[in-house]
N, C-alpha and C positions, 0 to 999 in steps of 0.2 A: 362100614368096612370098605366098600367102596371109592370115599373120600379120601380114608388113609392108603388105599392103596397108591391113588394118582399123586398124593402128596409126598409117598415115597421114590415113586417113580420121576416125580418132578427134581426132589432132591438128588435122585441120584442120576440123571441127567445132567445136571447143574452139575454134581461133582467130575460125571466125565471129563464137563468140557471147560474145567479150572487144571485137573492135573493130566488133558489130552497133550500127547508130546507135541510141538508146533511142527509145522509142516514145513521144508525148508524152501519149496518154491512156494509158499505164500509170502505177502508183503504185511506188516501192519497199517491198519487205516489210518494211525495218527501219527507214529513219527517214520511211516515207508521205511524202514528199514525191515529186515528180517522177522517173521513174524518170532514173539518172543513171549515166554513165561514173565509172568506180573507186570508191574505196570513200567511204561517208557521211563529209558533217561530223560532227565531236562535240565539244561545247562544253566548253573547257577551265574553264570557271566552272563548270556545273552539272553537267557530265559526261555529260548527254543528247546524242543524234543527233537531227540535223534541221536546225541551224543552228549560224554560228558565233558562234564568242563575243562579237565586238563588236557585234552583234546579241541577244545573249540580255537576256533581261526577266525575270528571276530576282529580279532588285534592285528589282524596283518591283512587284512582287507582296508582297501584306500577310494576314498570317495573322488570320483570324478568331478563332481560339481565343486564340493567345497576344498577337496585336497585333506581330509582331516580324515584320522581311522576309526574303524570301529565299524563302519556301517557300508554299505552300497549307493549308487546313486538314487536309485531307487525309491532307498528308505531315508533321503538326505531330510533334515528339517529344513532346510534353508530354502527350500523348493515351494514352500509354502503350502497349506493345506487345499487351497482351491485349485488345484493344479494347474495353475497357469505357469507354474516353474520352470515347466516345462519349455517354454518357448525360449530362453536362454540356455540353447542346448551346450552340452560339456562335449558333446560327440565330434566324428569328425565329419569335413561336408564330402560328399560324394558325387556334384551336381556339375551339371555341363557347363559348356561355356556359357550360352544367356543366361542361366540363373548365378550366378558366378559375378556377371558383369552387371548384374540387376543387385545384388548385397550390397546395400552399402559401406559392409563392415569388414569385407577383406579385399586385398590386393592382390592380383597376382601377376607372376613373372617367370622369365625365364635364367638363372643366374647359374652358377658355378660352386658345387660343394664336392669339395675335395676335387680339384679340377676337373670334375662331370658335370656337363649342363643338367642341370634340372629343373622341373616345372613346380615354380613356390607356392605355395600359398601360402600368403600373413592372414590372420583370422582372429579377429577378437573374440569372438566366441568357442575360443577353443583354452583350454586353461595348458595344455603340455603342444610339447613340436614332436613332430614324427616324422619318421623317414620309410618309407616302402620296404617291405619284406624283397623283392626284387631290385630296386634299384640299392639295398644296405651293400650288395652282393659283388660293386663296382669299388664299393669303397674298401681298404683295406686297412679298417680296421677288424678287432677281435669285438662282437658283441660279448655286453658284459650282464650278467645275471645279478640280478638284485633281489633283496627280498619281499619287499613291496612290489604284488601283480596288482596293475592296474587294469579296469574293465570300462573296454571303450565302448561307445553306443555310437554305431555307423547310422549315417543318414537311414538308414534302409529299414532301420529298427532293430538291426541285428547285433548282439552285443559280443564283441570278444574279450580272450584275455592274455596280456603280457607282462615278461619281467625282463625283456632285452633290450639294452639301451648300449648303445654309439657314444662314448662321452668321449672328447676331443674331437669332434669333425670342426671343419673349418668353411665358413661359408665367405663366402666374396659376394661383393658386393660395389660395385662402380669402381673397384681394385681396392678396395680395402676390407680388410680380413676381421671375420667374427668368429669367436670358441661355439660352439652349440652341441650340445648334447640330445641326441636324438631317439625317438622310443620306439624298436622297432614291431612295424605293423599291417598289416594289409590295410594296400587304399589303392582309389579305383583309380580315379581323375589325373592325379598330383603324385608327383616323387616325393616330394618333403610337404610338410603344415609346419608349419613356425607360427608358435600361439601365443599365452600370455607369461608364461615362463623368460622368453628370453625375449620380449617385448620390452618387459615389466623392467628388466634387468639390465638393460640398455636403452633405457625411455624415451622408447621408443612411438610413436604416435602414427596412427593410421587416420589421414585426413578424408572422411569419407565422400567429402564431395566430388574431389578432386582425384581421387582414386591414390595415391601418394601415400608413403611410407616415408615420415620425418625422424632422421636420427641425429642426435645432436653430437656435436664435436668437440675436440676443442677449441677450435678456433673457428669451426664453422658448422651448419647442419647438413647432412647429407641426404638427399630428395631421392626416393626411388619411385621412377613411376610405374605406374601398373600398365598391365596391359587395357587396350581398349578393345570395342567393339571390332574396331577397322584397324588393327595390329600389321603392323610391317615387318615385325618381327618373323624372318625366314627360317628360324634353328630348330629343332626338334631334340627333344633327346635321346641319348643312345635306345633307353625302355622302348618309349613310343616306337621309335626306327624299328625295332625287333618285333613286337605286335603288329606293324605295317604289315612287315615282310611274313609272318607265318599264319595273317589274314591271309596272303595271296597274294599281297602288292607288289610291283614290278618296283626293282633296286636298278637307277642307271648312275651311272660314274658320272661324275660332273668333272673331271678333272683328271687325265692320264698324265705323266709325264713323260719323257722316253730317256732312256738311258742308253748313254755311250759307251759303244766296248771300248776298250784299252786296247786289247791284243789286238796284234798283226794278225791279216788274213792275205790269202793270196794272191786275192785281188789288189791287195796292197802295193803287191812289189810291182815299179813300174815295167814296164814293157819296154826294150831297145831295139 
């Protein structure tokens, strides 16, 4: 008697806690959503738990590494299984001057987009160009919403995400004018990254010995040199000028001019 008693108390245990109502501050342990009667969704698209499939956002996720959808950087196959994929990072760099002039795979400078100096950087290792969430703010264009968010992985290991992009800016270059379309982003270093997108697209070459950005013409190639160690280059631009100044840094005028009145005064009239 004893036996069936624990066996029904065992059962009816069990049945509590198949038809106990769920709790709404609980989480489920397998697919973290709301804790939930029977068993989780699981997306016949991706094969994850948590949601169903005419819900799932698998299709408008864009792979940083390979540019193809479906997946994350993360989960890229192209990345190789022994994770050494990793060292052809898709992210953007975030690194000071000596390690900057220690890559041998990007260039950088000081040039003109949209008639604002900005600090460039060409980067093979970056597959898209971006422009700074503060300096887009000089340029006047409309950022434009797309639906493709792409998710960038900063030097830092920090990953964000955007779908704002600058298409029509114009970048100069030794006075001559390039289309670029820009993604807009936080970055620490650099106003713009110009990657393999409009490299690729203008075939472009980064001579890494030499520190040089080769563009061809058509009648001749176009040499951009990078900056060096020992840079002569005096310009700053407006961004950096503004972080100077709200560090604390003293602003002096390099340059006053004086201006002439026009009008008569009565010192003017001569004296007889």
């Amino acid at each position: 008697r004893e036996h069936n008693r624990r066996q029904n108390q065992r059962r009816g245990n069990a049945g509590a806690m198949t038809t106990a109502a769920p709790n709404n501050n609980e989480t489920c342990q397998k697919c973290k959503n709301k804790r939930h009667a029977g068993d989780c969704w699981k997306c016949t698209k991706c094969g994850k738990l948590g949601h169903r499939t005419e819900r799932c956002q698998t299709s408008k996720m864009s792979c940083y590494n390979c540019n193809e959808k479906g997946h994350r950087k993360r989960d890229c196959p192209k990345l190789g299984r022994n994770g050494q994929g990793g060292n052809n990072r898709g992210g953007i760099y975030q690194l000071g001057a000596v390690n900057v002039q220690e890559d041998p795979k990007v260039v950088t400078g000081m040039f003109l987009l949209n008639n604002h100096y900005a600090t460039v950087l060409f980067d093979l290792g970056v597959d898209r160009s971006f422009v700074s969430t503060k300096f887009s703010t000089l340029i006047n264009i409309k950022p434009v919403e797309i639906d493709t968010s792409y998710e960038v992985e900063l030097a830092d290991g920090k990953i964000v995400s955007t779908n704002n992009v600058l298409k029509g800016c114009t970048l100069n270059l030794l006075n001559h004018s390039f289309p670029i379309d820009l993604i807009v982003i936080e970055l620490g270093s650099f106003d713009v990254v110009i990657g393999m997108d409009w490299l690729s697209k203008n075939d472009a070459a980064i001579l890494c010995g030499e520190k040089k950005v080769r563009i061809p013409l058509k009648n001749k190639a176009l040499i951009i040199k990078g900056d060096r160690n020992q840079s002569c280059l005096k310009i700053i631009s407006c961004i950096k000028a503004r972080k100077y100044i709200e560090n604390g840094c003293e602003l002096f005028l390099a340059q006053v001019t004086g201006m002439v009145s026009k009008e008569k005064r009565v010192e003017d009239v001569p004296v007889i």
